[in-house]
C-alpha positions as CSV (number, residue, x, y, z in Angstrom):
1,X,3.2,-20.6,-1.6
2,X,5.8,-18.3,-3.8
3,X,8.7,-20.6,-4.2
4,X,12.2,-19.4,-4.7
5,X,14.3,-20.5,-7.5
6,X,17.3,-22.6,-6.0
7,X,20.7,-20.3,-7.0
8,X,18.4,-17.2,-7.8
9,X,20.3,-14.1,-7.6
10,X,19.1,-12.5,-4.3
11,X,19.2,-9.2,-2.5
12,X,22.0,-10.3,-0.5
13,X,24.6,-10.2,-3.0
14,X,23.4,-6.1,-3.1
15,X,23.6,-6.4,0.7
16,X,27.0,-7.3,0.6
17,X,28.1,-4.8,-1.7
18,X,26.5,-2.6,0.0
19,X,29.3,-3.3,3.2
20,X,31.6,-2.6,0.4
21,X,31.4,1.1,-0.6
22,X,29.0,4.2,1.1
23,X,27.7,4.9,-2.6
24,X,25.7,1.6,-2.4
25,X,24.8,1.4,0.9
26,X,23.3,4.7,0.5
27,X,21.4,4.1,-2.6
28,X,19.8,0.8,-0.8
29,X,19.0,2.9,2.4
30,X,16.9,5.5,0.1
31,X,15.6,2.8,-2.2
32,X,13.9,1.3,1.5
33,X,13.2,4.2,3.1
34,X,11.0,5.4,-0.2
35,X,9.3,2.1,-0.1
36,X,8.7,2.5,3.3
37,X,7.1,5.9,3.4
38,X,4.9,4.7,0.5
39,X,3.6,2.1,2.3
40,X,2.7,4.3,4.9
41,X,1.3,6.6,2.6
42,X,-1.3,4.3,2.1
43,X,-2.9,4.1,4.7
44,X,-5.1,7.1,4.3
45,X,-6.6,5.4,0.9
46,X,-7.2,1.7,2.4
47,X,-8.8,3.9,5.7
48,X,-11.2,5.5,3.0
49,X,-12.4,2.7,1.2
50,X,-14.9,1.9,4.1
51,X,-15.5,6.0,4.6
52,X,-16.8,5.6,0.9
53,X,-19.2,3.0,2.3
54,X,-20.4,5.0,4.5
55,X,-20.7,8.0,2.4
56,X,-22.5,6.0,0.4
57,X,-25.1,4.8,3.3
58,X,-25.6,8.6,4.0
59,X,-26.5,9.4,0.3
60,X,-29.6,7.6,1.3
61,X,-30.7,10.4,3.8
62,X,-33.2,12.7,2.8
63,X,-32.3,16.3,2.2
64,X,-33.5,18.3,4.7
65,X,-33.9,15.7,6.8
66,X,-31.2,17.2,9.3
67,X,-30.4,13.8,10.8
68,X,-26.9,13.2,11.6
69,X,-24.5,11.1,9.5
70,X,-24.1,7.4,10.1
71,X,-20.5,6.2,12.0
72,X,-21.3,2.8,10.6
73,X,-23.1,0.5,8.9
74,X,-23.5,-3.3,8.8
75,X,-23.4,-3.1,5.7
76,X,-19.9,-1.7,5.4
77,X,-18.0,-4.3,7.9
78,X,-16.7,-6.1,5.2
79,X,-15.8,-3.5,3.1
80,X,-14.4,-2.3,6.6
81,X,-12.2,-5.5,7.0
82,X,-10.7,-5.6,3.9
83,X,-9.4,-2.0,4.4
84,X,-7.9,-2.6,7.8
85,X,-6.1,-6.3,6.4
86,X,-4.7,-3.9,3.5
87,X,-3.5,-1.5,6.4
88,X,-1.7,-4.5,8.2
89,X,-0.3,-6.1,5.3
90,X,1.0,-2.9,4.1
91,X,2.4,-2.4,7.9
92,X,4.1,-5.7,7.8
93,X,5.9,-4.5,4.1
94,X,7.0,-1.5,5.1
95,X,8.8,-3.3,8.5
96,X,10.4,-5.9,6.0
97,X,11.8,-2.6,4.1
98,X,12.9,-1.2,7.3
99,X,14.5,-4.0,8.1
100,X,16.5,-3.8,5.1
101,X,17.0,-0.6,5.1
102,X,18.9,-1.5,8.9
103,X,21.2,-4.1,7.3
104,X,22.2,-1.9,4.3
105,X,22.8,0.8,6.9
106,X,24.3,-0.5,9.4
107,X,25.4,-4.8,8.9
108,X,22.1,-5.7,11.2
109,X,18.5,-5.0,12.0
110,X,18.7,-2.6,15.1
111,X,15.0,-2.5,15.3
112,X,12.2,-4.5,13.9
113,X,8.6,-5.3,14.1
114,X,7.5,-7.1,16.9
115,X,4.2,-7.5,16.2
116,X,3.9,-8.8,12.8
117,X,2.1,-12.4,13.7
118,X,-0.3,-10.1,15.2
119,X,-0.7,-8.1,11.7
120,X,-0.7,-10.7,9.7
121,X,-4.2,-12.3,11.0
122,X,-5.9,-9.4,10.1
123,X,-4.6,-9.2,6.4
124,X,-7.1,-12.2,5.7
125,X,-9.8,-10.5,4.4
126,X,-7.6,-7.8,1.9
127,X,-5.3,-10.8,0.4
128,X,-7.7,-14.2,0.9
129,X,-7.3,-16.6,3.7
130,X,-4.3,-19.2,2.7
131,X,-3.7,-17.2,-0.8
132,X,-0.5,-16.7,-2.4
133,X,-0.4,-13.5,-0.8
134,X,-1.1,-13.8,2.9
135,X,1.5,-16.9,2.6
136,X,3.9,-14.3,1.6
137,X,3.1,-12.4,4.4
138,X,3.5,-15.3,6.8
139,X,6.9,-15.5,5.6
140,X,7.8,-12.0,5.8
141,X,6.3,-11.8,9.2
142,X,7.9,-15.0,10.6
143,X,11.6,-13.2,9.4
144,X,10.4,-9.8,11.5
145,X,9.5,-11.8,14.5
146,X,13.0,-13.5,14.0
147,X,14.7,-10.2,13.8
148,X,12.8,-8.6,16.4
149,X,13.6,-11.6,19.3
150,X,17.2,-12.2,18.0
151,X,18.7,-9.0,16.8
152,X,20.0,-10.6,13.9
153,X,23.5,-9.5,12.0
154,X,23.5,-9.5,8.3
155,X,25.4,-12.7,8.0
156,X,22.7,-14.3,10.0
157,X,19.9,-12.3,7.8
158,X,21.3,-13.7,4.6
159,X,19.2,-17.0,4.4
160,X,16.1,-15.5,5.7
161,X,16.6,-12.8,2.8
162,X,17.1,-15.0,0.1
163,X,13.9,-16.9,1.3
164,X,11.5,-13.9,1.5
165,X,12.4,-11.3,-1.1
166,X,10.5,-13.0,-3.9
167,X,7.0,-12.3,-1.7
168,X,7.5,-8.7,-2.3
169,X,5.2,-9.0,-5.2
170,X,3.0,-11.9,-4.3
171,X,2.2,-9.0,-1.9
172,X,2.1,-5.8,-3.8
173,X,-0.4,-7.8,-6.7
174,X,-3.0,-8.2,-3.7
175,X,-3.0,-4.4,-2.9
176,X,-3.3,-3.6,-6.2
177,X,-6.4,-5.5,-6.6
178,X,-7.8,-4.1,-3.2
179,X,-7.0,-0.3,-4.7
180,X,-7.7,-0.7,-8.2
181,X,-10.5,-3.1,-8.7
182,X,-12.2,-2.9,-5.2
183,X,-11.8,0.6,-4.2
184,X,-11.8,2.7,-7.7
185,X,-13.6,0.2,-9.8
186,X,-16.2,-1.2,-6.9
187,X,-16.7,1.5,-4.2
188,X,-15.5,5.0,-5.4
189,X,-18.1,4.0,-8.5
190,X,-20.9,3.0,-6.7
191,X,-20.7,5.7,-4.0
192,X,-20.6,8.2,-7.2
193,X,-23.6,6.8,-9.1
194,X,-25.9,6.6,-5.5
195,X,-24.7,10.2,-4.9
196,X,-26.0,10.7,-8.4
197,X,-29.3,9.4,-8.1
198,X,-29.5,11.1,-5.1
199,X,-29.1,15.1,-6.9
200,X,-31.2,13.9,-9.7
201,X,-33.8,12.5,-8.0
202,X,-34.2,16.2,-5.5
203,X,-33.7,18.0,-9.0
204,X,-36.8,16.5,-10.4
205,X,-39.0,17.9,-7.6
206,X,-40.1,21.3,-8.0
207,X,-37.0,23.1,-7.4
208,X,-36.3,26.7,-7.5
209,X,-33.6,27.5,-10.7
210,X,-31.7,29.3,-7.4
211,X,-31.9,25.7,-5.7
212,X,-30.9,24.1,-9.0
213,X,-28.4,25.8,-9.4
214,X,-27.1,25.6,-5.7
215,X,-26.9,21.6,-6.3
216,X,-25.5,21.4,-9.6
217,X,-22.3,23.3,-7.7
218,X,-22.8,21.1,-5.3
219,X,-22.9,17.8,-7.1
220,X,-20.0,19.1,-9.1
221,X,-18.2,20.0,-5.7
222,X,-18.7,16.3,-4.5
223,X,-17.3,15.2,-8.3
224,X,-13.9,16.6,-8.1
225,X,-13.7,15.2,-4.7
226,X,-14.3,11.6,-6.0
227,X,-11.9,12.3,-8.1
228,X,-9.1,13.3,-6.6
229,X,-9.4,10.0,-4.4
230,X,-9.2,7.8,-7.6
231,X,-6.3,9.8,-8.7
232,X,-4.8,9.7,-5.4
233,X,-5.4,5.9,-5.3
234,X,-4.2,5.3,-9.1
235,X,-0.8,7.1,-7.8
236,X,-0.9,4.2,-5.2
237,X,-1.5,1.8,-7.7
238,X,1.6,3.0,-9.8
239,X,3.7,3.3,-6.7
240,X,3.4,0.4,-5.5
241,X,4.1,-1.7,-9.2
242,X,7.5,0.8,-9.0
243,X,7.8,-0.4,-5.9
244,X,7.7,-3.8,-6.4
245,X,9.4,-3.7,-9.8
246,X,12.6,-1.9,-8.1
247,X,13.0,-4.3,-5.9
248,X,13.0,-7.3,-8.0
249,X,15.3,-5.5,-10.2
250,X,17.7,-5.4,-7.0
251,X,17.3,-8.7,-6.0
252,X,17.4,-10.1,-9.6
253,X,20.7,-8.1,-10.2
254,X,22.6,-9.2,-6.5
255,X,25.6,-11.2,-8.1
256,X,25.9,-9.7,-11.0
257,X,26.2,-6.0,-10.7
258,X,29.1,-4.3,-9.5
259,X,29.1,-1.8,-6.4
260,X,28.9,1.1,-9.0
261,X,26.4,0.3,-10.9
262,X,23.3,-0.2,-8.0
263,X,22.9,3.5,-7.6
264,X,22.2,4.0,-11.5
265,X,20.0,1.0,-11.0
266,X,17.9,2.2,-7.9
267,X,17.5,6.1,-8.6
268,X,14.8,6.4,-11.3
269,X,12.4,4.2,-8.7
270,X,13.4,5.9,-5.4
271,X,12.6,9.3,-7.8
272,X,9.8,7.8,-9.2
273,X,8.3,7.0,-5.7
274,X,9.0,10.3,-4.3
275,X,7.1,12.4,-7.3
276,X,4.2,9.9,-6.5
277,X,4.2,10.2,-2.7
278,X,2.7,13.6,-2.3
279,X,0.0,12.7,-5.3
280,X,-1.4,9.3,-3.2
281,X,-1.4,12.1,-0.3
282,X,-3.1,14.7,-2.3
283,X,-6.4,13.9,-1.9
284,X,-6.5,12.6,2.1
């Protein structure tokens, strides 16, 4: 389990500050509502990482077969599984951020996830059963159930905060490693080379140079879509490390920085986030 470092600066201190002056509060309500809307921006790219599977299943159909694509594939479930306990454990964050976003605004959560116990038993499969990660998640979710039943004001939030806000990135490493390593470096790859074999293979029949050519613009066509999905997903990859990075910044900084100072400190990631938003979107 992520353990906290007794007498850490938190995010509270910032949370506090934030009652103090408009300036702050403001700059900690954008800071979590960009985090937020990334979080959700990801969804499309987790959703396609078992599409890709599929895709990949349907390379295997004949041309001119004319039989209709696959909508699944046992061979895909866990591919499948993974995607949907990224989806959830990104669901959960983006609630936590929310959340935040509530007591910077306004001194206390008005809404907040209700059904984050529920989200949290799916994430298995994306972050490992009884990892690092979907411990963080337990915790997160725990606090949103608490918030959700209890309507909690920010003096009540404080301990909870100071107990969960180092899991940010015990999360964010886990969806890294489902984007980068499982999605772009496993699935997007394979699906590529078995759509590869698949043009090669019909080219070295006894093709026309008018069919030739018809599926070299093809096979190029089906290139540059592959790649704008690992583009799209490296954007999520980069988001989400600014992501995490900013907020450990602000909770690393809570008691030391002066109400002045947090804007300076929170702008180049809420900017950051918002030039990489549309580029994770780009290709879904």
């Amino acid at each position: 389990m992520i353990s906290v470092r007794r007498g850490a600066p938190t995010v509270v201190g910032i949370l506090i500050l934030a009652a103090a002056g408009c300036t702050t509060s403001e700059s900690v309500t954008k800071f979590c509502a960009t985090a937020s809307t990334t979080l959700t921006a990801a969804g499309p790219v987790f959703s396609d990482m078992k599409q890709s599977c599929l895709r990949e299943v349907n390379s295997r159909i004949p041309f001119g077969s004319f039989q209709l694509p696959v909508q699944d594939d046992p061979g895909c479930a866990m591919i499948g599984a993974q995607a949907e306990g990224a989806q959830a454990a990104a669901k959960i964050l983006a609630d936590y951020f929310n959340a935040i976003n509530s007591v910077a605004s306004f001194g206390a959560v008005k809404t907040a996830s209700s059904d984050a116990k529920d989200l949290n038993t799916k994430t298995g499969p994306a972050v490992g059963a009884d990892s690092p990660g979907q411990k963080a998640l337990a915790s997160i979710a725990m606090f949103l159930a608490s918030t959700a039943a209890s309507g909690y004001r920010q003096e009540a939030l404080e301990k909870d905060l100071t107990g969960v806000s180092a899991n940010i990135s015990a999360v964010v490493d886990a969806l890294v490693v489902i984007v980068q390593r499982i999605y772009i470096g496993e699935q997007l790859k394979s699906e590529e080379q078995k759509l590869r074999i698949r043009y090669e293979d019909f080219a070295r029949g006894k093709s026309s140079p008018e069919v030739t050519l018809m599926l070299d613009d093809r096979w190029h066509a089906d290139e540059q879509a592959l790649e704008a999905k690992r583009a799209s997903a490296q954007s999520l990859v980069t988001a989400l490390q600014a992501l995490s990075k900013g907020f450990a910044e602000l909770a690393a900084n809570g008691h030391s920085l002066k109400a002045k100072d947090v804007p300076a400190l929170l702008a180049p990631y809420e900017t950051q986030l918002q030039a990489l938003i549309p580029q994770v979107q780009k290709a879904f």
